[in-house]
Backbone as ProteinMPNN parsed JSONL, in Angstrom:
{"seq_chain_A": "XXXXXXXXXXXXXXXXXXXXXXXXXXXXXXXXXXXXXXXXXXXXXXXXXXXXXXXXXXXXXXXXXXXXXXXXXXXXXXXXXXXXXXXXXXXXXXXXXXXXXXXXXXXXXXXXXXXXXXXXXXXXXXXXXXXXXXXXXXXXXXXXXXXXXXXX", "coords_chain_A": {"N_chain_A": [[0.56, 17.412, -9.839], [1.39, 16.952, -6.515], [4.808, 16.982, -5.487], [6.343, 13.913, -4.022], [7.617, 11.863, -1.356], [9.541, 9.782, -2.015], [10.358, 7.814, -5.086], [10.832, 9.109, -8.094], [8.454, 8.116, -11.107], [7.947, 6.596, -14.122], [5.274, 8.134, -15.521], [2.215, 7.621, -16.623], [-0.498, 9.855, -18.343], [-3.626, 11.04, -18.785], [-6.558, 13.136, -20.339], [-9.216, 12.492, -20.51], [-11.308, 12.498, -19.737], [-13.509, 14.489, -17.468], [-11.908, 15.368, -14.947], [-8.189, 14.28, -14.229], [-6.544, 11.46, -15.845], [-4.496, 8.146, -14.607], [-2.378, 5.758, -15.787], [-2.433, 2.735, -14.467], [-0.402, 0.08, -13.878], [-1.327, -2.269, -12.589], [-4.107, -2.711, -12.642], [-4.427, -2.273, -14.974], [-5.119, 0.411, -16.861], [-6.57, 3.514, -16.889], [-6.969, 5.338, -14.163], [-9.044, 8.031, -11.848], [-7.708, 10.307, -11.372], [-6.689, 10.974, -8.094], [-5.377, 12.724, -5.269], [-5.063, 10.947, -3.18], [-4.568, 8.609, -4.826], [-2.375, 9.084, -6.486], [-0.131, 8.709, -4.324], [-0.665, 5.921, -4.104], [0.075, 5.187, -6.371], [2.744, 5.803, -7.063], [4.137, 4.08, -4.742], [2.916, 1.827, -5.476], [4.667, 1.65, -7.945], [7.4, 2.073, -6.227], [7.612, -0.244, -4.289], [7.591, -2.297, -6.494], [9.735, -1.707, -8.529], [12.212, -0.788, -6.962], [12.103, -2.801, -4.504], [11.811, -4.819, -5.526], [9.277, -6.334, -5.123], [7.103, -8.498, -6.936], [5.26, -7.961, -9.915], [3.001, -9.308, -10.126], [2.236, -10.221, -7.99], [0.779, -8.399, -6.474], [-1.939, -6.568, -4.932], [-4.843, -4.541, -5.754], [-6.826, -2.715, -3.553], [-8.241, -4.367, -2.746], [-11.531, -5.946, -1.395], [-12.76, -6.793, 1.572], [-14.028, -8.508, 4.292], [-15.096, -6.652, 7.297], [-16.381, -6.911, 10.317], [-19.055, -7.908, 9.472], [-19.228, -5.958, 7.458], [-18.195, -4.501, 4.292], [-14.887, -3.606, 3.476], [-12.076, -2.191, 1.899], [-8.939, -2.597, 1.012], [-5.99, -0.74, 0.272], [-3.648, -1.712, -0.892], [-2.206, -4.434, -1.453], [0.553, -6.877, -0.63], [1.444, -10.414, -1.449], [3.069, -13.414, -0.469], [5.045, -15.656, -1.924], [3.424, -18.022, -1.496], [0.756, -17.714, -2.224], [-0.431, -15.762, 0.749], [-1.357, -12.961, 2.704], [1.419, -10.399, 3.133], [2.195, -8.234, 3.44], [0.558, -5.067, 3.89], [-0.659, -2.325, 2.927], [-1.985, 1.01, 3.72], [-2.94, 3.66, 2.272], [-2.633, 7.242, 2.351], [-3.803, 10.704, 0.986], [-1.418, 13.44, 0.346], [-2.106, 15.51, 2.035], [-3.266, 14.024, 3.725], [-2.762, 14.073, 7.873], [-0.535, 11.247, 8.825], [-1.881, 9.447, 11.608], [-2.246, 8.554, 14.632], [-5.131, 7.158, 14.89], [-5.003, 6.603, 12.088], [-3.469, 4.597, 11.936], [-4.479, 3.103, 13.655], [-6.906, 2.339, 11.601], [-5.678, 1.046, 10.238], [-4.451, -1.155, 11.522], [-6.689, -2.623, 12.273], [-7.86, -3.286, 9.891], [-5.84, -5.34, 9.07], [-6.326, -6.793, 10.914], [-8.003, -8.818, 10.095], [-7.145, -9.672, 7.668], [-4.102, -10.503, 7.922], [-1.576, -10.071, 7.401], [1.701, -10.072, 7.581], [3.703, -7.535, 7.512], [2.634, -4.178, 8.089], [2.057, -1.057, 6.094], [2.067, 2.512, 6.214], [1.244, 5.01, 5.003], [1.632, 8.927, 3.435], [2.5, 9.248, 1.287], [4.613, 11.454, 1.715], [5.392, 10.914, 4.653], [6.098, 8.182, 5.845], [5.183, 4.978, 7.589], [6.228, 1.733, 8.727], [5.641, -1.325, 9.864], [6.393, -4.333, 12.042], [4.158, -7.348, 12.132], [3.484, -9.453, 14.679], [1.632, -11.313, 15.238], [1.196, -13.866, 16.82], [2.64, -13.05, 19.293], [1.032, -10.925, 19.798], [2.859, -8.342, 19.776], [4.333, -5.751, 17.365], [6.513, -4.234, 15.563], [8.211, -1.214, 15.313], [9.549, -0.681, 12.244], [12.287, 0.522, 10.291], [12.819, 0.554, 7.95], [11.047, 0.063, 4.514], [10.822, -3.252, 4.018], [12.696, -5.372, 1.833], [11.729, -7.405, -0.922], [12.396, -9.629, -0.904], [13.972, -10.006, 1.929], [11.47, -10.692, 3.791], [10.839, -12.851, 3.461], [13.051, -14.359, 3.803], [13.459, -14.806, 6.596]], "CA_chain_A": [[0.473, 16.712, -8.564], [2.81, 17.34, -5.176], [6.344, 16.083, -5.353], [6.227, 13.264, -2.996], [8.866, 11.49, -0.346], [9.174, 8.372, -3.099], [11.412, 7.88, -5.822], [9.726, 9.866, -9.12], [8.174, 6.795, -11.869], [6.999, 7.423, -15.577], [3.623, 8.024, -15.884], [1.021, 8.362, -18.0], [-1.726, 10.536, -17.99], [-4.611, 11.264, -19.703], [-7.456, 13.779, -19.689], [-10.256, 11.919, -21.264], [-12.77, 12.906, -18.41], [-13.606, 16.157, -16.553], [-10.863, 14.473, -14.171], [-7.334, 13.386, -15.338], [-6.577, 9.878, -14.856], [-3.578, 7.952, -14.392], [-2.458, 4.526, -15.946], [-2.714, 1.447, -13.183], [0.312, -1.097, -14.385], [-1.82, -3.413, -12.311], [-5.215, -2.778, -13.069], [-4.101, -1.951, -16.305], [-6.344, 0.803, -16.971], [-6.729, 4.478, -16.794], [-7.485, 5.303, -12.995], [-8.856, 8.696, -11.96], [-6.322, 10.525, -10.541], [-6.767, 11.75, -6.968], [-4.161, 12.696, -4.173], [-4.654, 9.329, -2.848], [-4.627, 7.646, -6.362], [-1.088, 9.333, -6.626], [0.452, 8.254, -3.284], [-0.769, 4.44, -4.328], [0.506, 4.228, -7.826], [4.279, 6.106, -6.687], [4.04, 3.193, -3.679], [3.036, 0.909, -6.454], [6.057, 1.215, -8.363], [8.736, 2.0, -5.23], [7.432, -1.677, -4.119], [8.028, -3.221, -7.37], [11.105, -1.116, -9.268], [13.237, -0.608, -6.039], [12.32, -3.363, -3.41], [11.723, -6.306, -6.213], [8.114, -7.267, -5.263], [6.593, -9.056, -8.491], [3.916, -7.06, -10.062], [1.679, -10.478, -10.084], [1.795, -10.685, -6.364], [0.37, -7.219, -5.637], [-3.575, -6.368, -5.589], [-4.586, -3.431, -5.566], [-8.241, -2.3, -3.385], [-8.781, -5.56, -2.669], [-12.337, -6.016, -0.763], [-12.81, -7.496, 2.729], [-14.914, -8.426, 5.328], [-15.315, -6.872, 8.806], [-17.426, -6.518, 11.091], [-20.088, -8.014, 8.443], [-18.871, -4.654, 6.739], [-17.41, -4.531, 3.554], [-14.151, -2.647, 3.246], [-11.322, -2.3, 0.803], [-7.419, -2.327, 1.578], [-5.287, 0.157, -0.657], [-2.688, -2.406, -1.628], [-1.577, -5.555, -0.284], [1.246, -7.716, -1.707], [1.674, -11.149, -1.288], [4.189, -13.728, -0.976], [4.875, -17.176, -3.435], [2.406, -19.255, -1.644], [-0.562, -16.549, -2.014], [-0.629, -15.589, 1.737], [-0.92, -11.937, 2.728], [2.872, -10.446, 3.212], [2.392, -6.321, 3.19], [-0.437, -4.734, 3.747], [-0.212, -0.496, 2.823], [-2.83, 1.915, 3.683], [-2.126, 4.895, 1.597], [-3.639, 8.427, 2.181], [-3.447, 12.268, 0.359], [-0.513, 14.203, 1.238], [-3.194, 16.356, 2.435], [-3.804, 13.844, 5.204], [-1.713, 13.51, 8.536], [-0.601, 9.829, 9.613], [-2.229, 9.673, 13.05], [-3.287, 7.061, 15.629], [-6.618, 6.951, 13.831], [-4.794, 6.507, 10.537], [-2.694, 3.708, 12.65], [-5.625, 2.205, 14.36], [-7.699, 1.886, 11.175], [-4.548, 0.136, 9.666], [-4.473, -2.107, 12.327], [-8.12, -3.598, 12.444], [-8.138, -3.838, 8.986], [-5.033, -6.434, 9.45], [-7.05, -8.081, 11.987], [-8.805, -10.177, 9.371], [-5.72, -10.333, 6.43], [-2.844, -11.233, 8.572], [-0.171, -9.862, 6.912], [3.349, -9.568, 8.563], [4.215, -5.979, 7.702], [1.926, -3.256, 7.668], [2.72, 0.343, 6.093], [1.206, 3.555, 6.106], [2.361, 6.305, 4.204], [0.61, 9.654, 2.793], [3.47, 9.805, 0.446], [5.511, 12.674, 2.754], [5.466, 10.353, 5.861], [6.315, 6.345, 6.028], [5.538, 3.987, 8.829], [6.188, 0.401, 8.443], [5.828, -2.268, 11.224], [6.323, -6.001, 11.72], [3.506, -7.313, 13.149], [3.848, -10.358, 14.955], [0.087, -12.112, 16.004], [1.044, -14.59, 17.9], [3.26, -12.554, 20.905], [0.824, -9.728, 19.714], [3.321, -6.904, 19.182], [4.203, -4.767, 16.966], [7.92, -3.704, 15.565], [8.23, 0.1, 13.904], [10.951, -0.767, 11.019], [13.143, 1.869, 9.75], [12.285, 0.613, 6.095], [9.938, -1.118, 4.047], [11.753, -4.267, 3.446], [12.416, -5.595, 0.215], [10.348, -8.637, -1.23], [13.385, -11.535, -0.159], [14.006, -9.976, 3.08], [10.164, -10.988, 5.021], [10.65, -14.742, 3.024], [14.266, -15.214, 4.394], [13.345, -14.856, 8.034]], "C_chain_A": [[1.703, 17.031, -7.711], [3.669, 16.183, -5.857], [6.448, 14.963, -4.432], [7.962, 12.687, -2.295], [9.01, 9.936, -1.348], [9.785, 8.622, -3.725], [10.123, 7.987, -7.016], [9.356, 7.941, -9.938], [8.092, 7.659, -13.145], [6.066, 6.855, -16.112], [2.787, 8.163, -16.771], [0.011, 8.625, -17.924], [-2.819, 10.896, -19.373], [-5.575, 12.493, -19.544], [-8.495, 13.692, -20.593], [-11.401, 12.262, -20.903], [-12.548, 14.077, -18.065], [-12.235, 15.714, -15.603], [-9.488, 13.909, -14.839], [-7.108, 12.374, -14.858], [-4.697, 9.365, -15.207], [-2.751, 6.382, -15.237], [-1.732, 3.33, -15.07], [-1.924, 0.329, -13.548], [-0.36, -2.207, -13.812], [-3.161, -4.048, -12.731], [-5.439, -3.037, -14.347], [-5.051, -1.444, -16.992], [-6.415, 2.169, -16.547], [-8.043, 4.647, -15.302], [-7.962, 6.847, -12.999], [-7.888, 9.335, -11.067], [-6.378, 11.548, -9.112], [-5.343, 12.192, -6.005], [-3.869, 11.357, -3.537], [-3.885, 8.465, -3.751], [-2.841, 7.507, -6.757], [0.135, 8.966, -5.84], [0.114, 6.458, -3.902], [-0.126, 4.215, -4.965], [2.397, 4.784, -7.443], [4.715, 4.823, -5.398], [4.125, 1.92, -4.309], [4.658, 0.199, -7.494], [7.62, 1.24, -8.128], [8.63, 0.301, -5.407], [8.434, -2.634, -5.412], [9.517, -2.802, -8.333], [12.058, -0.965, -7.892], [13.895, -1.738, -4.743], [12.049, -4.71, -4.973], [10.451, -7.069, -5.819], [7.358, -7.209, -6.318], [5.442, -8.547, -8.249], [2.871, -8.102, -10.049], [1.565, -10.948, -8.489], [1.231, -9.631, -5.224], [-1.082, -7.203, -6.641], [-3.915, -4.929, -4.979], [-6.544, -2.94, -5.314], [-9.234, -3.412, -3.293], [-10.551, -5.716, -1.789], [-12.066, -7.19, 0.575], [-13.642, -7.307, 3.443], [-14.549, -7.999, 6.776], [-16.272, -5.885, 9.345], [-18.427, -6.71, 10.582], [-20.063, -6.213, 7.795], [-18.095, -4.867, 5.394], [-16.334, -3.496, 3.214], [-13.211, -3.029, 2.018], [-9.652, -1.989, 1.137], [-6.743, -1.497, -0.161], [-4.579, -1.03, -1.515], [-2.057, -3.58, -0.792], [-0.796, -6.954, -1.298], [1.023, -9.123, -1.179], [2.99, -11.794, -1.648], [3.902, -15.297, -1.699], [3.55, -17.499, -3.344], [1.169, -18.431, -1.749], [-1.257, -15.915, -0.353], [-0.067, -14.236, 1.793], [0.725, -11.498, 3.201], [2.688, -9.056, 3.65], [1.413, -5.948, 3.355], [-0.487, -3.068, 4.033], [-1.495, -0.369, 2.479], [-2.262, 3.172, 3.551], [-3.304, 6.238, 2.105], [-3.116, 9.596, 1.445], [-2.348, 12.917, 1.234], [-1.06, 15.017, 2.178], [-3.506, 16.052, 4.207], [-3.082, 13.806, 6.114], [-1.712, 11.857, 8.819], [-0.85, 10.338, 11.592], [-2.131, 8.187, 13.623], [-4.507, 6.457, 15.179], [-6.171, 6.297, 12.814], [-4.337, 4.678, 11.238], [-3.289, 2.449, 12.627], [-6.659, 1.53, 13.295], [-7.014, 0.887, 10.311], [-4.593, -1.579, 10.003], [-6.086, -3.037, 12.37], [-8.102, -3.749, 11.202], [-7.172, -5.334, 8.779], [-5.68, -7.083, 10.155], [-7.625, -9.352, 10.984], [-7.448, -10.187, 8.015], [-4.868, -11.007, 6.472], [-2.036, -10.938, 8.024], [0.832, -9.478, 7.964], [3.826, -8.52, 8.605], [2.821, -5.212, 7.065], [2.633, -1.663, 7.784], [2.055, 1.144, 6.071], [1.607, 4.793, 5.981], [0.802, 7.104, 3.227], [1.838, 10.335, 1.798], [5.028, 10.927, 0.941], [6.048, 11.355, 3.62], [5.391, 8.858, 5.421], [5.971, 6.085, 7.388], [5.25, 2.184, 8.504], [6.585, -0.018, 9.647], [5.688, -3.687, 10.927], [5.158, -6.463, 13.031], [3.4, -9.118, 14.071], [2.275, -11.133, 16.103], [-0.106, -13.267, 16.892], [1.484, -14.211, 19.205], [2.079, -11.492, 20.998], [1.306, -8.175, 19.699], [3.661, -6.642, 17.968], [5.744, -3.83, 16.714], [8.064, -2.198, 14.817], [9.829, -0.907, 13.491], [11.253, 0.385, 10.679], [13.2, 1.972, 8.211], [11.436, -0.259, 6.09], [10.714, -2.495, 3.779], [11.602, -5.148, 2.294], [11.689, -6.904, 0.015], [10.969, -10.208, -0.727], [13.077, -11.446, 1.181], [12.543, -11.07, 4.304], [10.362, -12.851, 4.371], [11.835, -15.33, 3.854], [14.305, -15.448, 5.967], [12.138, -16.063, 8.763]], "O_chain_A": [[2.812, 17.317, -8.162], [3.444, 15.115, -6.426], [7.023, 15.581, -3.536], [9.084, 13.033, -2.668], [8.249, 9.032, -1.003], [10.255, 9.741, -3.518], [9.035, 7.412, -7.046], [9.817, 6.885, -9.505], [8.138, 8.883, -13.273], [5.854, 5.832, -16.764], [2.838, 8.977, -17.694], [-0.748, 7.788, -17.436], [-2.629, 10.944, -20.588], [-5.416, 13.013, -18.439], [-8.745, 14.597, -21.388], [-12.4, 12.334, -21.618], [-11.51, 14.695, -18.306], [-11.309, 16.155, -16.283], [-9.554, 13.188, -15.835], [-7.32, 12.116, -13.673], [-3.88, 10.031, -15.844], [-2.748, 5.818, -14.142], [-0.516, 3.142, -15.105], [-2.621, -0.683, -13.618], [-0.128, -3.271, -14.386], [-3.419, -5.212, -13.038], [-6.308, -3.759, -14.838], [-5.825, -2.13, -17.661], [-6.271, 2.094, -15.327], [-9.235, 4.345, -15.243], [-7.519, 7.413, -13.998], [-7.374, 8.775, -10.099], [-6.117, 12.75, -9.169], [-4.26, 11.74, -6.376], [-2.776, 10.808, -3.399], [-2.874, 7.802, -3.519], [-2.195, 6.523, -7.117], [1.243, 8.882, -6.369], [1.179, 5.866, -4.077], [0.567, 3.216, -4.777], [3.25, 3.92, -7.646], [5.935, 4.788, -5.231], [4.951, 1.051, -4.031], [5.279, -0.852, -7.655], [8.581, 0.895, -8.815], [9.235, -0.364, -6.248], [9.46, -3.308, -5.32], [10.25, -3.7, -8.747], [13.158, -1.237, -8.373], [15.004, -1.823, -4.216], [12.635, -5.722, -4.59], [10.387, -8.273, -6.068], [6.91, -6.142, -6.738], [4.744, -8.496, -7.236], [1.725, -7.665, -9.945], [0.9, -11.867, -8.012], [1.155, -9.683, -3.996], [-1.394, -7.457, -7.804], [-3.4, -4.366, -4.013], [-7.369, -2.824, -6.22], [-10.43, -3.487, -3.574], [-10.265, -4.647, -1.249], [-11.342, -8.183, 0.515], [-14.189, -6.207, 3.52], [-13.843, -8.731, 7.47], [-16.722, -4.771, 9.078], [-19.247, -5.853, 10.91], [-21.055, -5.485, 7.828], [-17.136, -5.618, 5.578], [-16.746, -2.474, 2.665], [-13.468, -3.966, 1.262], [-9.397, -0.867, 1.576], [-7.061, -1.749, -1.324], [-4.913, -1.254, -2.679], [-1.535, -3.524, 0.322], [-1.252, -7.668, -2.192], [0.233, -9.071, -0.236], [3.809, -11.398, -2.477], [2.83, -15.862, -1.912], [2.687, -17.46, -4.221], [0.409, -18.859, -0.881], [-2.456, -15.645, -0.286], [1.039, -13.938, 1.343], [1.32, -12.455, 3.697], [3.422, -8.893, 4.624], [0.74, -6.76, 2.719], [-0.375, -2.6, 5.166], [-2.146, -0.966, 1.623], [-1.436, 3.723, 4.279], [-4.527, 6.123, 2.175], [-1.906, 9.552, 1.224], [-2.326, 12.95, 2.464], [-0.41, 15.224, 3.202], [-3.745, 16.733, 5.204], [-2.047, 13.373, 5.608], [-2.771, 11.259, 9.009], [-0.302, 11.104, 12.385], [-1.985, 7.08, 13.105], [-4.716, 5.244, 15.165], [-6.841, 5.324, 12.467], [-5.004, 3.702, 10.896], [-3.047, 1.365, 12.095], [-7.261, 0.504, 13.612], [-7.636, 0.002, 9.724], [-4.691, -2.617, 9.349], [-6.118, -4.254, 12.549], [-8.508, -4.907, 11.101], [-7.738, -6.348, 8.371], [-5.568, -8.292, 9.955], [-7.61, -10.56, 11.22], [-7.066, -11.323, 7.733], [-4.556, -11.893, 5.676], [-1.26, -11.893, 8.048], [0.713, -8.736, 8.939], [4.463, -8.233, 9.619], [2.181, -5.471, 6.045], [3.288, -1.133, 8.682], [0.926, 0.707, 5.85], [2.228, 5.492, 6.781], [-0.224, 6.651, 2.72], [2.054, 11.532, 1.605], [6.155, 10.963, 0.447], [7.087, 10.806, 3.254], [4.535, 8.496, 4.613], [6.363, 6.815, 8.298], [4.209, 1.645, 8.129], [7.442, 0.472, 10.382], [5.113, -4.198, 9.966], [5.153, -6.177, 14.229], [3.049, -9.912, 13.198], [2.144, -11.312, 17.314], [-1.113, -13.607, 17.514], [1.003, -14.747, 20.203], [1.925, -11.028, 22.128], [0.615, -7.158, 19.641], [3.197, -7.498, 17.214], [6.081, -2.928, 17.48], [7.995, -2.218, 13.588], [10.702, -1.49, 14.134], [10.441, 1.306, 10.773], [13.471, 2.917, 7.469], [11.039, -1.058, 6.938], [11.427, -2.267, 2.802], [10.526, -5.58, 1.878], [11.053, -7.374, 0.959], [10.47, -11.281, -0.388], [12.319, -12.217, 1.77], [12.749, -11.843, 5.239], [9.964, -13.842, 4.984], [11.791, -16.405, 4.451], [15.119, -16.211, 6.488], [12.005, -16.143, 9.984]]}, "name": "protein", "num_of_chains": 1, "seq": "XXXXXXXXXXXXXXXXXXXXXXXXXXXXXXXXXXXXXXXXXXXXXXXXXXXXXXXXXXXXXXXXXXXXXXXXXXXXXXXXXXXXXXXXXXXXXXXXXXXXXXXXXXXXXXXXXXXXXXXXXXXXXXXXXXXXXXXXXXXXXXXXXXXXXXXX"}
């Protein structure tokens, strides 16, 4: 798999299937292992080994409603009281972060509400604070760690 913009982890792999897979500290469970799959789980354990957000307050592909549509968010942490906090849409190094990538970020927040949304294809970061009641919209210069969004 590519080298990514992320601090390395140690993984474990398998190749049980036509496909090799990956093991999911959350799922807990041999994932298969795509370009995406790989950007999530290195995202997975920046979050929790570097910034200190508790592995029991992150879900991972959660389902949601919109638009009477059912979609699925990559990864979205929470904080104590179970209220969204983070909400990261991951893609393949493969993909660029666009306006599109941005925009589909953004409506999926429309119904979660989380306060920071990120969006990273592993190469490229963008993290923003999003603020729903003025309705803007802050780029951050990092992801911020798991105290930081509680102490404010």
């Amino acid at each position: 798999m590519q080298e990514l913009n992320l601090p390395p982890f140690a993984h474990k792999l398998t190749q049980s299937a036509p496909n090799p897979q990956i093991w999911d500290i959350l799922r807990r469970k041999y994932i298969v292992l795509t370009p995406e799959e790989w950007v999530r789980q290195h995202v997975v354990h920046y979050l929790i080994g570097h910034l200190g957000y508790p592995k029991g307050l992150l879900s991972l592909e959660r389902g949601h409603a919109y638009n009477q549509r059912q979609k699925r968010t990559d990864l979205c942490a929470f904080d104590a009281a179970g209220r969204p906090l983070l909400l990261v849409e991951c893609k393949a190094p493969s993909v660029p972060i666009t306006a599109a990538t941005a925009h589909q970020a953004a409506t999926y927040n429309q119904t979660i509400g989380a306060p920071l949304l990120l969006l990273t294809n592993g190469l490229q970061h963008y993290c923003w604070r999003v603020d729903f009641a003025l309705r803007t919209n802050e780029r951050l210069t990092a992801i911020p760690p798991y105290a930081g969004p509680l102490a404010e």
